[in-house]
PAZAPA-4460 file (N, C-alpha, C; in steps of 0.05 Angstrom, whole numbers, plus 32768, in hexadecimal, padded with zeros to 4 digits):
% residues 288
    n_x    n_y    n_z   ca_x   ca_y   ca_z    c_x    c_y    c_z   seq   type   mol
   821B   8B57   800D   8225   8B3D   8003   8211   8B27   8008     1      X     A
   8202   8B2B   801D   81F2   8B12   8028   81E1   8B13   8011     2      X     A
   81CE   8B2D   8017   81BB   8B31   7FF9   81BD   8B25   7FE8     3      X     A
   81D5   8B29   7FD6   81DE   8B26   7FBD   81DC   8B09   7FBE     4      X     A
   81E9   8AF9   7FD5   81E8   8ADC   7FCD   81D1   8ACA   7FCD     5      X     A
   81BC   8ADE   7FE0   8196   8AD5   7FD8   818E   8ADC   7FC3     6      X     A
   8193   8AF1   7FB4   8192   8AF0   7F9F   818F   8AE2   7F88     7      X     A
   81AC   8AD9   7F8A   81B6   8AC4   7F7B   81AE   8AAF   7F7B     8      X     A
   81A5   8AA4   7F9C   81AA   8A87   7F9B   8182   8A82   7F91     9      X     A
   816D   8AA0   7F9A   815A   8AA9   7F8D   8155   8A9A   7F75    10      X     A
   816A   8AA4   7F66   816A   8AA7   7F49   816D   8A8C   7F38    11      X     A
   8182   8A80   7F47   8188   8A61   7F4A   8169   8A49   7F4F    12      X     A
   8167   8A59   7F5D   814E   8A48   7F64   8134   8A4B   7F4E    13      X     A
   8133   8A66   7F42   811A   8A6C   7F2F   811D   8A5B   7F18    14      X     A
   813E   8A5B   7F12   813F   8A4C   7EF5   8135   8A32   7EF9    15      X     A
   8140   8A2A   7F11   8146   8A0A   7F12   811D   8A03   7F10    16      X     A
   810F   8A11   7F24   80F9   8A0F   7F10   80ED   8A13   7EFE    17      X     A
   80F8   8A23   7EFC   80EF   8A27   7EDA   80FA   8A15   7EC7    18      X     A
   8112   8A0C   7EC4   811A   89F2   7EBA   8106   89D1   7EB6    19      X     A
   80FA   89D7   7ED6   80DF   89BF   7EE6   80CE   89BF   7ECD    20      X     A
   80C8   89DF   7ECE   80AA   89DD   7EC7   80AB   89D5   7EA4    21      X     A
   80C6   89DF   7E9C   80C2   89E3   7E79   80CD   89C1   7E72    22      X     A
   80D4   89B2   7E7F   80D9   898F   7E75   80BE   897F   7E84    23      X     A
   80B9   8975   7E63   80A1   8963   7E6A   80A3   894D   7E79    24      X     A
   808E   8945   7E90   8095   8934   7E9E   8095   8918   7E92    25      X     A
   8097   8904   7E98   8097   88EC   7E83   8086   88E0   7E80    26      X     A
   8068   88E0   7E9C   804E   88DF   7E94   8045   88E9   7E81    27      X     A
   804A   8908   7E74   8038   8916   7E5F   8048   890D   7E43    28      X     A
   8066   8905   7E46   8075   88FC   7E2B   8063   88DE   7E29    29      X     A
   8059   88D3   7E36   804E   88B9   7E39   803E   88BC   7E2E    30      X     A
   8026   88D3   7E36   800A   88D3   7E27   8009   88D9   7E0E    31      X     A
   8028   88ED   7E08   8027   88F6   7DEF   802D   88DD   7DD7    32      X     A
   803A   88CB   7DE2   8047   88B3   7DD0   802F   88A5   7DD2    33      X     A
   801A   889E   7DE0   7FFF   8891   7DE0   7FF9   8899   7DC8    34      X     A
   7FEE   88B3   7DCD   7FDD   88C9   7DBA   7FE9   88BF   7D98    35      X     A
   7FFF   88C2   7D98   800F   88BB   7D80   8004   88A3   7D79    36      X     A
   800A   888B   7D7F   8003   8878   7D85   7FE8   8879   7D76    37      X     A
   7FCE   887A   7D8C   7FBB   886F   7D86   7FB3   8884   7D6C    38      X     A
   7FC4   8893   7D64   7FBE   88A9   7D4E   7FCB   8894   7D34    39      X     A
   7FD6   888A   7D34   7FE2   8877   7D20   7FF7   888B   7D11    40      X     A
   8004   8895   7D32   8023   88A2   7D1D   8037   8893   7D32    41      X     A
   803F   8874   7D28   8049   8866   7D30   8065   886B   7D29    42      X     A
   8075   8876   7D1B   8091   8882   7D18   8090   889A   7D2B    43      X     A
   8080   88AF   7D2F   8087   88BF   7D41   8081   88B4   7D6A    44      X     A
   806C   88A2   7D62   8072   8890   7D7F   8090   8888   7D8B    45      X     A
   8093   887E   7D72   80AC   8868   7D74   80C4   8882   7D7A    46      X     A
   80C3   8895   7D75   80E0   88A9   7D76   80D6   88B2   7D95    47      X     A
   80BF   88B9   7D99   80B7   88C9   7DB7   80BD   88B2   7DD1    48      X     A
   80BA   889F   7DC9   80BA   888B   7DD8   80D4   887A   7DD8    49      X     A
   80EB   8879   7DC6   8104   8874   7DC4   8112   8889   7DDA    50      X     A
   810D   88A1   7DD1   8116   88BB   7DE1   8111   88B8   7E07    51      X     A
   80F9   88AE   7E07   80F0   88AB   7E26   80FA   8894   7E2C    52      X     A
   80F3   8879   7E1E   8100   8865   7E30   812A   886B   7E36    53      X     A
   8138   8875   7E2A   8150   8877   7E27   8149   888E   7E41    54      X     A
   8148   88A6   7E45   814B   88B3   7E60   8135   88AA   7E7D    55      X     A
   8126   8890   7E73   8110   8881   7E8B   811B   886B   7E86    56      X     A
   812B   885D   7E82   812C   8839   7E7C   811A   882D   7E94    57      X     A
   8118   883A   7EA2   8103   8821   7EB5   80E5   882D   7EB2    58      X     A
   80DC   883A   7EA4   80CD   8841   7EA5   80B8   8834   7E91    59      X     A
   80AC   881E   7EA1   80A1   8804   7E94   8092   8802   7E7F    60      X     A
   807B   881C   7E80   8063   8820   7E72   8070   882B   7E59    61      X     A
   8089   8837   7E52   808C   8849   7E43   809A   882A   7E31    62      X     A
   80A9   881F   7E37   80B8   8807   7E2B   80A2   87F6   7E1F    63      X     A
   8086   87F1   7E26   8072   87E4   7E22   806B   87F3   7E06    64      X     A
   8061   880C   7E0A   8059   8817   7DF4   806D   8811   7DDC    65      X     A
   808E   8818   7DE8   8093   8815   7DCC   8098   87F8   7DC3    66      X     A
   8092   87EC   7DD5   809A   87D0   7DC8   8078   87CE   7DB2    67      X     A
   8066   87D2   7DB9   8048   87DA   7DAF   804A   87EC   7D94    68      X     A
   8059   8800   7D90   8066   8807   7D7F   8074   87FC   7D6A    69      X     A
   8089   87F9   7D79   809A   87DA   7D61   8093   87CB   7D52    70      X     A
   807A   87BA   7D62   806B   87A6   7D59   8053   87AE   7D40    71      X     A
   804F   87C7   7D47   803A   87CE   7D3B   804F   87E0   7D16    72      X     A
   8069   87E1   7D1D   8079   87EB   7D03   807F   87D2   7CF6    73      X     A
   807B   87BC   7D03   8086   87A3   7CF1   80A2   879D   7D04    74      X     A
   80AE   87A7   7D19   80C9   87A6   7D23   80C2   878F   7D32    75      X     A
   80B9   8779   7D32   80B3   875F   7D44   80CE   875E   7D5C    76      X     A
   80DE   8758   7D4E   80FC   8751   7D61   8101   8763   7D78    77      X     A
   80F8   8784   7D6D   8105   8792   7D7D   80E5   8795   7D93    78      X     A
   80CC   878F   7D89   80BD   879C   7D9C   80BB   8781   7DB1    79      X     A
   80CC   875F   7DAA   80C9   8755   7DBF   80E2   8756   7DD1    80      X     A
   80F1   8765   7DD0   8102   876C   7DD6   80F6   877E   7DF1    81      X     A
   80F0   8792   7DE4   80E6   87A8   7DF2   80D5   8794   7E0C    82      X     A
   80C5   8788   7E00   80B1   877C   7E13   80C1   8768   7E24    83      X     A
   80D9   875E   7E1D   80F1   8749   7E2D   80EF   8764   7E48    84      X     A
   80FE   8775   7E4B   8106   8788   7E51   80EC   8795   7E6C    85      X     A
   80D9   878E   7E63   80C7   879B   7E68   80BC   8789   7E85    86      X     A
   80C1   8768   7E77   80BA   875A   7E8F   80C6   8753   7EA3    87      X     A
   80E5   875B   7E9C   80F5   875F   7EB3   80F1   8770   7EC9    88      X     A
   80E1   8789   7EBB   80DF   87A4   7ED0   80C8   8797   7EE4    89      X     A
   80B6   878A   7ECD   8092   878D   7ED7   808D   8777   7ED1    90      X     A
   808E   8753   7EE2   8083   8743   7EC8   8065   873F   7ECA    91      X     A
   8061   874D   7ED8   803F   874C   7ED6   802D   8764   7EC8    92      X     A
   8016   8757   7EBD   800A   8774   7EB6   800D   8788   7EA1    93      X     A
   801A   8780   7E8B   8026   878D   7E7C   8013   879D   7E67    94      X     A
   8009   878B   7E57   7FF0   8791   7E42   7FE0   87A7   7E58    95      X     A
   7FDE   87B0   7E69   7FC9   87C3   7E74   7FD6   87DC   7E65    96      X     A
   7FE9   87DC   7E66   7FFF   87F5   7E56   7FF8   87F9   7E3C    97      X     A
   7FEC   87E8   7E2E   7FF1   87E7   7E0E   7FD7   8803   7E08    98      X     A
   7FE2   8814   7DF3   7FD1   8828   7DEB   7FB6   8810   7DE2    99      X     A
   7FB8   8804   7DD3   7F9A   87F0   7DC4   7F9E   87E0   7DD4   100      X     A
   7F8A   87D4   7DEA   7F88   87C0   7DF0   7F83   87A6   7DDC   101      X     A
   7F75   87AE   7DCA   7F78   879A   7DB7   7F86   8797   7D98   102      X     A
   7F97   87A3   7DAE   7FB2   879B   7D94   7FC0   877F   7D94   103      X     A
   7FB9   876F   7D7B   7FB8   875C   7D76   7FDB   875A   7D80   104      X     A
   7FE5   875B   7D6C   800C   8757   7D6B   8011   8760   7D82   105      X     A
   8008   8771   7D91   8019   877B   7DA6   8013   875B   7DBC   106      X     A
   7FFA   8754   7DC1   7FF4   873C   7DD0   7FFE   8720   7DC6   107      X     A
   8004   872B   7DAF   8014   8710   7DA4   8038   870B   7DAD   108      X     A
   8045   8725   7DA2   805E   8722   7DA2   805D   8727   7DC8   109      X     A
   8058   8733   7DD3   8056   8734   7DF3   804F   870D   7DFF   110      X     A
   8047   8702   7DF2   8043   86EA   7DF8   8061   86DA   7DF3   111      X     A
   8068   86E0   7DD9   8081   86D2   7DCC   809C   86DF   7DE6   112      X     A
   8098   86F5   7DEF   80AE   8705   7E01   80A6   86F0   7E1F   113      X     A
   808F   86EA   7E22   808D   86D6   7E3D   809E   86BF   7E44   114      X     A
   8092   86B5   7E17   80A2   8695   7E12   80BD   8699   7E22   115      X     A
   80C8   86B6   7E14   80E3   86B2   7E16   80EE   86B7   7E34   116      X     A
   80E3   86BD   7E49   80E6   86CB   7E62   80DD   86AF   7E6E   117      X     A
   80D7   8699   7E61   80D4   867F   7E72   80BE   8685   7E7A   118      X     A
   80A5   8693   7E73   808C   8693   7E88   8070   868E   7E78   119      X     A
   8066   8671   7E6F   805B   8665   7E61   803F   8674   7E6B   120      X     A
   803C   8671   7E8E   801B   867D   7E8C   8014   868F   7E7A   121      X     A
   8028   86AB   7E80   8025   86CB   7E79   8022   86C5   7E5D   122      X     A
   8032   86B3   7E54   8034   86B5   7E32   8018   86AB   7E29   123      X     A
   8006   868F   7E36   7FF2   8685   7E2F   7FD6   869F   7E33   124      X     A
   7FDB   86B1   7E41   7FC6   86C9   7E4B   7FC7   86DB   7E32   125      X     A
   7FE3   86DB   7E25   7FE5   86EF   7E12   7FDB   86E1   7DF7   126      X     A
   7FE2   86C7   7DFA   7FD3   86BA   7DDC   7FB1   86B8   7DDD   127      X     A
   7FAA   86B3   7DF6   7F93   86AB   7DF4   7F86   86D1   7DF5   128      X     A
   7F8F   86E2   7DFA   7F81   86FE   7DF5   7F84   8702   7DD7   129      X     A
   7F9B   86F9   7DC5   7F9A   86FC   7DA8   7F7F   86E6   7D9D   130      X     A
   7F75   86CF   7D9E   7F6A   86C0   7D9A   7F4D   86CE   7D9A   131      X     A
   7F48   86E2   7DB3   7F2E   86E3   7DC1   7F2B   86FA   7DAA   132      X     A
   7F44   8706   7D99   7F36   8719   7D85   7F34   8711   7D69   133      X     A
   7F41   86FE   7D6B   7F4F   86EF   7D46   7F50   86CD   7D4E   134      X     A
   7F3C   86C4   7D4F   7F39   86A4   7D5C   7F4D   8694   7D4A   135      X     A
   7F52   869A   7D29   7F60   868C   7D16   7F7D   8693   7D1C   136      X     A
   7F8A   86A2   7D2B   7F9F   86AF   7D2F   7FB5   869E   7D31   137      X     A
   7FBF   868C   7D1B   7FCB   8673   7D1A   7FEC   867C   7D2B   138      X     A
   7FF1   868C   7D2B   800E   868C   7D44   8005   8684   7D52   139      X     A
   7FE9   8699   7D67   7FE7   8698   7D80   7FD8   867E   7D82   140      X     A
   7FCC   866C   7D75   7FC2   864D   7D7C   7FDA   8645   7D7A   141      X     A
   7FEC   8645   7D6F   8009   8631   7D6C   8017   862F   7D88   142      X     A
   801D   864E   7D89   8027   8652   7DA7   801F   864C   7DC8   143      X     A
   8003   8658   7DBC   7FEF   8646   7DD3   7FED   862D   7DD6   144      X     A
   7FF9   8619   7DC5   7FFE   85FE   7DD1   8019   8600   7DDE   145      X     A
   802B   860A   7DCB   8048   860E   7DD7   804F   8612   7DF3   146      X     A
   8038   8629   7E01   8039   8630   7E17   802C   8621   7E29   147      X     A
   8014   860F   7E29   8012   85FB   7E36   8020   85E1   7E2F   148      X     A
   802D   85DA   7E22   8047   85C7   7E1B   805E   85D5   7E2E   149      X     A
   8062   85EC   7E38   8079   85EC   7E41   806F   85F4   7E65   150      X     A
   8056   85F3   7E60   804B   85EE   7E83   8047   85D4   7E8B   151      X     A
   804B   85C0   7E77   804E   85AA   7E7A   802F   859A   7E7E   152      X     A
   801B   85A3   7E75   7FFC   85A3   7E69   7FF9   8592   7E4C   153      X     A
   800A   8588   7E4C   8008   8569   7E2F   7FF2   856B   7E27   154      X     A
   7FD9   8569   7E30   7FB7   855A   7E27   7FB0   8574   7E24   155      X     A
   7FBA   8589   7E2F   7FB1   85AF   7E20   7FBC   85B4   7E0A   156      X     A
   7FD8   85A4   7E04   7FEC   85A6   7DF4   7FD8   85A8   7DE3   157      X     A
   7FE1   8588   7DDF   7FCD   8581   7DCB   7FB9   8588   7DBF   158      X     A
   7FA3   8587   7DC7   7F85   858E   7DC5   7F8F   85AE   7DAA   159      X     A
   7F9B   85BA   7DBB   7F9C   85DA   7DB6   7FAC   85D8   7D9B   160      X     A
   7FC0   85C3   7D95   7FD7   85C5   7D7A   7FBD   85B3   7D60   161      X     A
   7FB3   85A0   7D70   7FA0   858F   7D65   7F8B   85A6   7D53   162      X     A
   7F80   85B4   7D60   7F68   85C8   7D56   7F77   85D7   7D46   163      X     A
   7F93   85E5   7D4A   7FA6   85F8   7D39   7FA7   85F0   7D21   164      X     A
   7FAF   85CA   7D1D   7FAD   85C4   7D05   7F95   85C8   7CF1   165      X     A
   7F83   85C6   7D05   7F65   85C8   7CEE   7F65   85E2   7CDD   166      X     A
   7F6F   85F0   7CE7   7F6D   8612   7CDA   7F87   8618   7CCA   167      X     A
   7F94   8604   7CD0   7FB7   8606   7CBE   7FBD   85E7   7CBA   168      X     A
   7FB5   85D6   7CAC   7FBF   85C2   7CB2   7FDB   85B5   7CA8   169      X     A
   7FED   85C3   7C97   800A   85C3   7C94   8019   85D9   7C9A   170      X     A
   8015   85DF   7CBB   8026   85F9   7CC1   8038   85DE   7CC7   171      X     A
   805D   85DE   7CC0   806A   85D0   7CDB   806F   85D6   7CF6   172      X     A
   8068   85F0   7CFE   8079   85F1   7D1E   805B   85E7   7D2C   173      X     A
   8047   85EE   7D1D   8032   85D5   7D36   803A   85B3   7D2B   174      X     A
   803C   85B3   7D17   8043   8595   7D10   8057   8589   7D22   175      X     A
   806A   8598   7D24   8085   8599   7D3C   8076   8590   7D51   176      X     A
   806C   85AE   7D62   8065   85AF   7D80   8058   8593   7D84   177      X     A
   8040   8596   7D73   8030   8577   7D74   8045   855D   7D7D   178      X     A
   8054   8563   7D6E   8060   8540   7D6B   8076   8545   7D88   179      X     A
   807B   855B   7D93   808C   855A   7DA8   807E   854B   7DC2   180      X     A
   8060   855D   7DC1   8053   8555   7DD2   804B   853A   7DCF   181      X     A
   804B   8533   7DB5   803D   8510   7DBE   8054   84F5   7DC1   182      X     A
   806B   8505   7DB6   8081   84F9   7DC6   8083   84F4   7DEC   183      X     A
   807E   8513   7DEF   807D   8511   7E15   8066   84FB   7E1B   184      X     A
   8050   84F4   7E10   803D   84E1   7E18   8045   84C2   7E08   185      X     A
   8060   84C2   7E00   8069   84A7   7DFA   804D   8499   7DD8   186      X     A
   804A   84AC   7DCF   8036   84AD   7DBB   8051   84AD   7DA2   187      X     A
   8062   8493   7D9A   8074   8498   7D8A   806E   849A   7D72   188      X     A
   8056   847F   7D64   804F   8486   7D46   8043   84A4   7D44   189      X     A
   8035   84AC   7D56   8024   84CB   7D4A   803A   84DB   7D4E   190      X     A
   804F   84DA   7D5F   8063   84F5   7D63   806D   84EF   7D44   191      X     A
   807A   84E1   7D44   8081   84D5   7D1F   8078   84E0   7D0D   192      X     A
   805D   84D9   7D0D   8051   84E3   7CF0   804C   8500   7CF8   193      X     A
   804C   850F   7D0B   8046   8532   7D10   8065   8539   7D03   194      X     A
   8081   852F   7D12   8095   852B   7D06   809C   852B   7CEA   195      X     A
   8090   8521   7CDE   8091   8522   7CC3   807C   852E   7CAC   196      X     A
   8067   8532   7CB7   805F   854B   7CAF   8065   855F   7CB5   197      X     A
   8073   8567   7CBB   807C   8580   7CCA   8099   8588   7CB2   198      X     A
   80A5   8572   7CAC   80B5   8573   7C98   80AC   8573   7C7A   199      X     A
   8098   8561   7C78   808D   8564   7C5E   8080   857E   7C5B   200      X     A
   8084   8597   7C75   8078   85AB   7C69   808C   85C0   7C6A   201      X     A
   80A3   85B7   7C70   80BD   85CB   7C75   80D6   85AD   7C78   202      X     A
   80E2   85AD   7C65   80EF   859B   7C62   8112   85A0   7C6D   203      X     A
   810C   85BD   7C6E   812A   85BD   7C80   8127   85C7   7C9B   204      X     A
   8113   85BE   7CAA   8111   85C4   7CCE   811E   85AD   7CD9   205      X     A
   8131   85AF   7CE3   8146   85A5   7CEE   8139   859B   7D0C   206      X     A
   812B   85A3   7D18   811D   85A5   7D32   8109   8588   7D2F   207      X     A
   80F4   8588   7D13   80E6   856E   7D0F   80F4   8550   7D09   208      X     A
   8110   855B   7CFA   8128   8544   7CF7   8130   8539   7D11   209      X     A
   8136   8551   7D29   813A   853F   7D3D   8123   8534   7D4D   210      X     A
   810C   853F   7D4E   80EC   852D   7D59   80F5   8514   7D53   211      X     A
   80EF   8512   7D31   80EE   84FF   7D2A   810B   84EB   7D2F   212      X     A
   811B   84EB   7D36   8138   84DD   7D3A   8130   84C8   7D59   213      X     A
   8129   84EB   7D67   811B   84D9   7D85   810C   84C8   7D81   214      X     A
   80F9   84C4   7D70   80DF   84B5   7D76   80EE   849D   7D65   215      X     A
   8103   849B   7D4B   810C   8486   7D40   8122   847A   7D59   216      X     A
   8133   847E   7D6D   8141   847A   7D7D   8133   8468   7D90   217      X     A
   8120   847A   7D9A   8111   8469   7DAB   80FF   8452   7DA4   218      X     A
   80F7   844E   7D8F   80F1   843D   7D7A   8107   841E   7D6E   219      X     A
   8118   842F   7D85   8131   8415   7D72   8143   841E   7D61   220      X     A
   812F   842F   7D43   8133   8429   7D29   8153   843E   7D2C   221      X     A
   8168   8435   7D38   8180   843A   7D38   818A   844C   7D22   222      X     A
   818E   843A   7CFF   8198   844A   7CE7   8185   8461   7CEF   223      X     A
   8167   845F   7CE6   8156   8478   7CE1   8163   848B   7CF6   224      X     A
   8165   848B   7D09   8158   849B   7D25   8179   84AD   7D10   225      X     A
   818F   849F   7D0D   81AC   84A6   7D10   81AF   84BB   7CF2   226      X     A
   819B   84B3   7CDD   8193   84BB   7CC5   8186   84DA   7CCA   227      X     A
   8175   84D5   7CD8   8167   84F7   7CDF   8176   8506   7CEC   228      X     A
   8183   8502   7CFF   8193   8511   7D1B   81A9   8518   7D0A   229      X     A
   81B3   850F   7CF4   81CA   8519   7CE8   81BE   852F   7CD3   230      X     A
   81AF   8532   7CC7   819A   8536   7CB0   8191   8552   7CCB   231      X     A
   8192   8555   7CE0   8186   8571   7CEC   81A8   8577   7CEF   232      X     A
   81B6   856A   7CF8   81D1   8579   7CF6   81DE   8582   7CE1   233      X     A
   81D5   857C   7CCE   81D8   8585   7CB0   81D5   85A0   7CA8   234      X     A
   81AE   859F   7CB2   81AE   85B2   7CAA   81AD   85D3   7CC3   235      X     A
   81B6   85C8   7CD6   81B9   85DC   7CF3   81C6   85CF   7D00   236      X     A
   81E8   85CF   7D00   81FE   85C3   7D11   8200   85D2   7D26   237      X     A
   81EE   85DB   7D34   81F3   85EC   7D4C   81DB   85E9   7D5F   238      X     A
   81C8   85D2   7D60   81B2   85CD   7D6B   81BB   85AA   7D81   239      X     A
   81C4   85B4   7D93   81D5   85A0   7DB1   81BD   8586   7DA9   240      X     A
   81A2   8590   7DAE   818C   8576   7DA4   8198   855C   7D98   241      X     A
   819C   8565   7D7D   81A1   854D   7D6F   81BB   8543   7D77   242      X     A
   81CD   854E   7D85   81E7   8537   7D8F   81E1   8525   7DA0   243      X     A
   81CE   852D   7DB3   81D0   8511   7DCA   81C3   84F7   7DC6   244      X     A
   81A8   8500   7DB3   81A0   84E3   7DAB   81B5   84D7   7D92   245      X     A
   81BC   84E9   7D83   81CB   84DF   7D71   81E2   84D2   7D78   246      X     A
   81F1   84D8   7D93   8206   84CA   7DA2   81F8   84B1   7DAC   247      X     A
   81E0   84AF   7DAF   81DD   8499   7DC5   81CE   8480   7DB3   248      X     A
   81C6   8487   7D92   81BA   847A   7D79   81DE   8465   7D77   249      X     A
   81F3   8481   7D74   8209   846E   7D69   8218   845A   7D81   250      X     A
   8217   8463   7D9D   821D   8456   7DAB   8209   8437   7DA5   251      X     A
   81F4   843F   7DA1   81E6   8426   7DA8   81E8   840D   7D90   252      X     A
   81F3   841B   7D7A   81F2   8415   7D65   821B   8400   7D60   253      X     A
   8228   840C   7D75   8242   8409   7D7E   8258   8414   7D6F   254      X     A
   824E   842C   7D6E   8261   843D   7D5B   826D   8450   7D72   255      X     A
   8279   8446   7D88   8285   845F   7D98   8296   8472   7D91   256      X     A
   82A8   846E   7D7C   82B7   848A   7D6D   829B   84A3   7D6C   257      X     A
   828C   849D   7D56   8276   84A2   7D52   8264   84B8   7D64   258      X     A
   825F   84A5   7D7C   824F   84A8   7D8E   825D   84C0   7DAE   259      X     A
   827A   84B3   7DAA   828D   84CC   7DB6   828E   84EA   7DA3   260      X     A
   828B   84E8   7D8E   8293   84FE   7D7F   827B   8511   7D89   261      X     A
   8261   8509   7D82   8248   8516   7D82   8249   8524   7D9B   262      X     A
   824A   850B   7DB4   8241   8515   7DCE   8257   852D   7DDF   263      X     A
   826E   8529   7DD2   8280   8542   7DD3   8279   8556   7DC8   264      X     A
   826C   8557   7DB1   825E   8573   7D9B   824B   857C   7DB0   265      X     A
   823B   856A   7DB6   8226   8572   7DCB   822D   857B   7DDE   266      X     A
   8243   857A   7DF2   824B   8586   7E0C   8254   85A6   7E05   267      X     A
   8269   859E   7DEE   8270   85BA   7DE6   8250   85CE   7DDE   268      X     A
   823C   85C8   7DDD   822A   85E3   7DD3   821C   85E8   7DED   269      X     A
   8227   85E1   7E0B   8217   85EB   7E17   81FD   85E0   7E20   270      X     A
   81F2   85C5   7E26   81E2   85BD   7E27   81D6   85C5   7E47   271      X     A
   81BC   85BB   7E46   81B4   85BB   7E65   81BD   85B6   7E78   272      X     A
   81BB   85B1   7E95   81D2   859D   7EA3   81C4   8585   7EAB   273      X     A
   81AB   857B   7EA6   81A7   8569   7EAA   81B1   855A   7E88   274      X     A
   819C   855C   7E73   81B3   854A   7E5B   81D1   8548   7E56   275      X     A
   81DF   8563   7E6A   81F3   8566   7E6A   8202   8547   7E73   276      X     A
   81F3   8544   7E92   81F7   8533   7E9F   81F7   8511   7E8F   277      X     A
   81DF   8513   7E84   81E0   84FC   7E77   81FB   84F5   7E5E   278      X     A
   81F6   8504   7E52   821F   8502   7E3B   8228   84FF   7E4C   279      X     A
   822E   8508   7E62   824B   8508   7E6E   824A   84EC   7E7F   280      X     A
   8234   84E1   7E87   8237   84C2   7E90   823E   84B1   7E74   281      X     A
   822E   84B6   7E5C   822E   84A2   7E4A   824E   84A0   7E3B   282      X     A
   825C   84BF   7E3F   8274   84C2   7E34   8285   84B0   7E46   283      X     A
   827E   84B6   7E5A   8290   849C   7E7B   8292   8483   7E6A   284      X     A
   8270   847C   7E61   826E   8463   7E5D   827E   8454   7E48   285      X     A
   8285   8465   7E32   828F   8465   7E1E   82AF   846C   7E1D   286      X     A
   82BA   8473   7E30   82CB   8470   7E37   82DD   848B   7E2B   287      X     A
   82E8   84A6   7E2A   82F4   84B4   7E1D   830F   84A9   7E1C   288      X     A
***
């Protein structure tokens, strides 16, 4: 009886390695999805590497590739996704993973996945590596101001959206960025006119309607400022931005029906808690 159960438990034991030996480990499924990869069979990447990240989800390098993948099928959304995902595991160091180091899109959209993870350096590292291969690379100069605009680098801002224009000079989202930033330096006629070029090159960005509202508000020019801010709610009623100046144009203007309506629209979407804070004094003031 004893025998029999060494036997067995023998036998138990041979399969179970043998089982070991015949499943690939996820380093060699890794190299194999490289291999794919740098072979330009980017649909069979994308299935080898769907397959591994789903039984590895933490398994950082493999999520990298396929977000590198994605990007490289045209799937933008999903490979910054992947790369969202990626910087949660790892947020450092990422691009060392990438089969092409100089894969343009992959350093691009990996930059855009930073924007969104709140981490302006990482994102400015990934624009300025797209730049160092494609200097005209009009996202990554756009964004590259963006990301020193949101490190709070104004005079980098600048400089960097300033040069973008020369190589695009009616893109609007640098026309935008521009005029955001020369708003923060109290620069109201030039935020203005970036403001409005920015529309004369896309006439329904809702985002340059409200620039421009701020810079007419603070300006005084009351009707105007109250003219644009409604004109971005027009055309994007779901952007908190344009309620609070537009509450605080009609307050000033003494339209408190008006001016209560907005700054309630505005509480309801969720705002920050510091502008939060501000409606909710001016609503005091105004009396509900």
């Amino acid at each position: 009886m004893k025998r029999g159960f060494v036997l067995l438990a023998l036998a138990m034991v041979v399969v179970l390695i043998s089982g070991c030996q015949t499943a690939p480990a996820p380093s060699n499924k890794l190299e194999a999805a490289r291999a794919s990869l740098k072979a330009g069979n980017v649909t069979g990447a994308i299935t080898e590497l769907e397959a591994l990240v789903a039984a590895e989800p933490t398994l950082v390098e493999a999520r990298v590739l396929l977000a590198q993948a994605y990007g490289q099928a045209g799937r933008t959304a999903e490979a910054v996704n992947q790369f969202q995902s990626s910087i949660l595991l790892s947020p450092q160091g990422l691009d060392k993973h990438f089969a092409d180091p100089n894969d343009i899109t992959a350093h691009f959209l990996l930059g855009n996945a930073y924007v969104n993870a709140g981490m302006p350096l990482e994102a400015a590292a990934q624009y300025q590596a797209v730049l160092k291969l494609d200097a005209q690379h009009i996202g990554a100069n756009t964004n590259l101001g963006a990301a020193y605009y949101q490190m709070g680098e104004l005079d980098k801002a600048i400089e960097q959206l300033r040069a973008t224009l020369k190589l695009a000079p009616d893109d609007p989202e640098t026309h935008y960025l521009l005029g955001a930033a020369l708003i923060q330096q109290d620069k109201l006629a030039e935020a203005g006119a970036e403001f409005r070029k920015a529309l004369a090159a896309r006439p329904e960005m809702a985002e340059a309607y409200i620039g421009l509202g701020n810079v007419q508000l603070l300006n005084g020019e009351l009707d105007e400022a109250i003219v644009s801010l409604r004109q971005a709610i027009q055309i994007n009623p779901n952007l908190p931005e344009a309620y609070l100046p537009l509450g605080k144009a009609l307050a000033a203007r003494g339209d408190k029906a008006g001016a209560r309506e907005a700054l309630t629209t505005f509480l309801k979407l969720n705002p920050p808690p510091q502008p939060r804070q501000e409606a909710e004094q001016l609503l005091a003031q105004l009396g509900q």
